[in-house]
C-alpha positions as CSV (number, residue, x, y, z in Angstrom):
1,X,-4.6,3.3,14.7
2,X,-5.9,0.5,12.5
3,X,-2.4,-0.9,11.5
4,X,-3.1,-4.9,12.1
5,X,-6.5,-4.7,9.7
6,X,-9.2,-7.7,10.9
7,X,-11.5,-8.5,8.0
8,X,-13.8,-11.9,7.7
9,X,-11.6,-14.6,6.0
10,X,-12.1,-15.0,2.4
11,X,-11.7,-12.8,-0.6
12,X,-12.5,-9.0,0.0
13,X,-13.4,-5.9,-1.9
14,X,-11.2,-2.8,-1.4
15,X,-12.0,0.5,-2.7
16,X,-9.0,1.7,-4.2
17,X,-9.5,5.7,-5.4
18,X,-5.5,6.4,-6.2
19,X,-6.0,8.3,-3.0
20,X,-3.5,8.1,0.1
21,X,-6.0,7.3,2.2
22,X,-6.9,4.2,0.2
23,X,-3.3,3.2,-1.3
24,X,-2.4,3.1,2.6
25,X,-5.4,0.8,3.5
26,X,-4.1,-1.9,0.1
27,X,-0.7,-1.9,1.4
28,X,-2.0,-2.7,4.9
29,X,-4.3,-5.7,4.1
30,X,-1.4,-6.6,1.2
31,X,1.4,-6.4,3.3
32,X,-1.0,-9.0,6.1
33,X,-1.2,-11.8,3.6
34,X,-4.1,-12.9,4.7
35,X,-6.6,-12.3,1.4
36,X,-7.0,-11.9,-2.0
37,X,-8.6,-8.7,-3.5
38,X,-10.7,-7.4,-5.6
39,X,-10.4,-3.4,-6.5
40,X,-12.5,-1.5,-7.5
41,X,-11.8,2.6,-8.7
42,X,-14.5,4.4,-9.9
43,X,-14.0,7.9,-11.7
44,X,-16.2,9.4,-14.4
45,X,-16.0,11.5,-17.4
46,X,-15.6,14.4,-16.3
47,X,-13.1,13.9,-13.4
48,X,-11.0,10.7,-14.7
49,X,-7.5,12.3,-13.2
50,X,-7.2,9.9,-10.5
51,X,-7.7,6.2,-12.4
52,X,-3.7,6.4,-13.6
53,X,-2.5,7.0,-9.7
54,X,-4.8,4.0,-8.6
55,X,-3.1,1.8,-11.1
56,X,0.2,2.6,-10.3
57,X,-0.8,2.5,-6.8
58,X,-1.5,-1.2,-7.9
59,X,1.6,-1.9,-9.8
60,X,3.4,-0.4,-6.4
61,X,2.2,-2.8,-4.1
62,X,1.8,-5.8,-6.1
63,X,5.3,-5.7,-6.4
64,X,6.4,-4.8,-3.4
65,X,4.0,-7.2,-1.7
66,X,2.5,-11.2,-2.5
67,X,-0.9,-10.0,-2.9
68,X,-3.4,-11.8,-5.0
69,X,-5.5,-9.1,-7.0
70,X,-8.1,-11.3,-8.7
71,X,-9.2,-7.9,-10.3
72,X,-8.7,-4.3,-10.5
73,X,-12.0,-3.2,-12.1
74,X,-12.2,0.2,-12.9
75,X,-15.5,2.4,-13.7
76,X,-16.3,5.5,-15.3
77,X,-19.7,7.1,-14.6
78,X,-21.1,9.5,-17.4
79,X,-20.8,12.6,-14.5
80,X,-19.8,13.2,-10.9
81,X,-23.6,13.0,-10.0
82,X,-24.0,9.1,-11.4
83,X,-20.0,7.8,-9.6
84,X,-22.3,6.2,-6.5
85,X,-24.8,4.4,-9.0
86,X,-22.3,3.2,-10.7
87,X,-20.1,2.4,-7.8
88,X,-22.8,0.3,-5.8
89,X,-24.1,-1.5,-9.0
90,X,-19.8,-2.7,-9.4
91,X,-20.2,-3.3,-6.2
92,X,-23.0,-6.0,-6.3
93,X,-21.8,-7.6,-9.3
94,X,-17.9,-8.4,-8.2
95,X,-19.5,-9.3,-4.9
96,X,-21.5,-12.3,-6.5
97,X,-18.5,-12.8,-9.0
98,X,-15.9,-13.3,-6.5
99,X,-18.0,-14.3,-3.6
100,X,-16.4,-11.2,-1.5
101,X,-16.8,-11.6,2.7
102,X,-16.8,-7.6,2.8
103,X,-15.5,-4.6,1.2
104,X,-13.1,-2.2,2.5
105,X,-12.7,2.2,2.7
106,X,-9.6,3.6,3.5
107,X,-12.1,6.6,4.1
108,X,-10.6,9.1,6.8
109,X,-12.4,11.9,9.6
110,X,-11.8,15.4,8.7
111,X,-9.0,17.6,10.7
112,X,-10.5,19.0,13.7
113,X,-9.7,21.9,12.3
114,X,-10.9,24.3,9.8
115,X,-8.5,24.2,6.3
116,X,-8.6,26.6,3.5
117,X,-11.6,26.2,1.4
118,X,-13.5,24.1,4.3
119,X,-16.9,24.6,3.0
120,X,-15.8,22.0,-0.1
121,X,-14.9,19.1,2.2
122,X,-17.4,15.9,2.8
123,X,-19.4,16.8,6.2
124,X,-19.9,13.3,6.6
125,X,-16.4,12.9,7.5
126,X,-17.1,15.8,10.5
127,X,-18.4,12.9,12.5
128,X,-17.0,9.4,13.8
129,X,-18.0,7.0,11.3
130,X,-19.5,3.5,12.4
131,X,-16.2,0.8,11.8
132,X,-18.5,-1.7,10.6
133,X,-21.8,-1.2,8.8
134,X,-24.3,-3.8,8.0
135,X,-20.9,-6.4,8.6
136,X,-19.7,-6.3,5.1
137,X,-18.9,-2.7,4.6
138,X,-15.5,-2.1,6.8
139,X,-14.1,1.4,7.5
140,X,-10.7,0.8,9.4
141,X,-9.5,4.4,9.5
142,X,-13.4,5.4,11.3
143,X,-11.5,7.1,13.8
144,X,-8.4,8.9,12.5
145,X,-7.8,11.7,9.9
146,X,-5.3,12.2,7.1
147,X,-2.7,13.3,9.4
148,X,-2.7,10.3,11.4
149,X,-2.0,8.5,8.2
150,X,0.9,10.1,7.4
151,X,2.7,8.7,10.4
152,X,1.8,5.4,9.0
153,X,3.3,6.2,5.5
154,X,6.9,7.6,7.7
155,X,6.7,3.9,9.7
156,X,6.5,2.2,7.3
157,X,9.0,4.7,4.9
158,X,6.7,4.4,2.2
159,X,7.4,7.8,0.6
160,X,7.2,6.3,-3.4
161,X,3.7,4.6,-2.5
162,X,2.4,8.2,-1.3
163,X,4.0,10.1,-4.1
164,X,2.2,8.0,-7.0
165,X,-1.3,8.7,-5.4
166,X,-3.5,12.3,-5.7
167,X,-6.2,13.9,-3.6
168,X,-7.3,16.8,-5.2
169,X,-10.8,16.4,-6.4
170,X,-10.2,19.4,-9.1
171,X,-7.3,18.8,-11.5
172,X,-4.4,16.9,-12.1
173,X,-1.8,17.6,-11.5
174,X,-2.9,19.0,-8.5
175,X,-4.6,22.4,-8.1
176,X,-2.9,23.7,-4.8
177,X,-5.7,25.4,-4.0
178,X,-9.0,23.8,-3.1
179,X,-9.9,21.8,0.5
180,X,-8.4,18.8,-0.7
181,X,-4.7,19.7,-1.6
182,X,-5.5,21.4,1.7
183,X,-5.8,19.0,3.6
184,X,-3.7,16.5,2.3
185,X,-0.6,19.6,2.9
186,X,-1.6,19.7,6.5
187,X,-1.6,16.2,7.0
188,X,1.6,15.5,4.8
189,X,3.4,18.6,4.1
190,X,2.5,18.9,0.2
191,X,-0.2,18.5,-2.1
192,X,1.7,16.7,-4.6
């Protein structure tokens, strides 16, 4: 598992979606001393549920850590369709801003096996994800699924940081019945 995170020195990009896969991945690099951060959460207007968990996921390990956030940018796309636009063009810009080494994805594989609702999950997590792309886009967790992060969040007894974050992709508070809050009650137990 990726628990000792090695990044290029200098300030860094992390992409923080309120998620647990991504609150994990802060409180790693956080918890390293080693950079300051810039985050960045992108929702949009029609699915906004998860900008209040990434927040508090901020407030959470900024003070349970000495983490410099130089920013916590968040963006709202007009629709689900447009979040990657608008993600890659907040990208570029706090890149220049900040001067960022590389950004960061707490982004996870799928289970190996099939969940309720398992035609709605991302395919591209199916397969083992490059670690390193283009060597400023840096996926730690290539190699591991959601399960594999909860043993992180028991190591580490970080039980609060996982309850302030939400993966279900449909409502909030949390459906209880789509791939997401299926996945995420395989891995941890609950979808909530």
């Amino acid at each position: 598992m990726a628990e000792e995170i090695k990044l290029p020195t200098g300030p860094i990009g992390i992409y923080l979606s309120g998620g647990s896969d991504s609150a994990i991945m802060f409180w790693l690099i956080a918890s390293q001393r080693q950079h300051d951060v810039v985050l960045l959460t992108v929702a949009s207007d029609d699915k906004k549920f998860n900008v209040t968990p990434a927040q508090e996921v901020v407030k959470w390990v900024k003070s349970n850590t000495s983490v410099i956030v130089l920013e916590h940018r968040v963006i709202l796309a007009p629709n689900l369709e447009s979040r990657k636009e608008y993600r890659d063009q907040a990208t570029d810009s706090l890149t220049k801003q900040w001067n960022l080494r590389c950004w960061v994805s707490g982004k996870t594989r799928n289970p190996d096996e099939k969940l309720l609702h398992h035609e709605q999950r991302k395919q591209d997590r199916d397969r083992l994800m490059p670690r390193v792309i283009h060597n400023h886009f840096y996926r730690p967790f290539h190699n591991i699924n959601k399960s594999q992060l909860a043993l992180l969040y028991e190591k580490y007894e970080l039980n609060r940081l996982h309850s302030l974050t939400v993966s279900c992709e449909t409502s909030y508070p949390p459906c209880g019945d789509c791939w997401w809050c299926a996945e995420r009650e395989w891995a941890f137990g609950n979808y909530v």
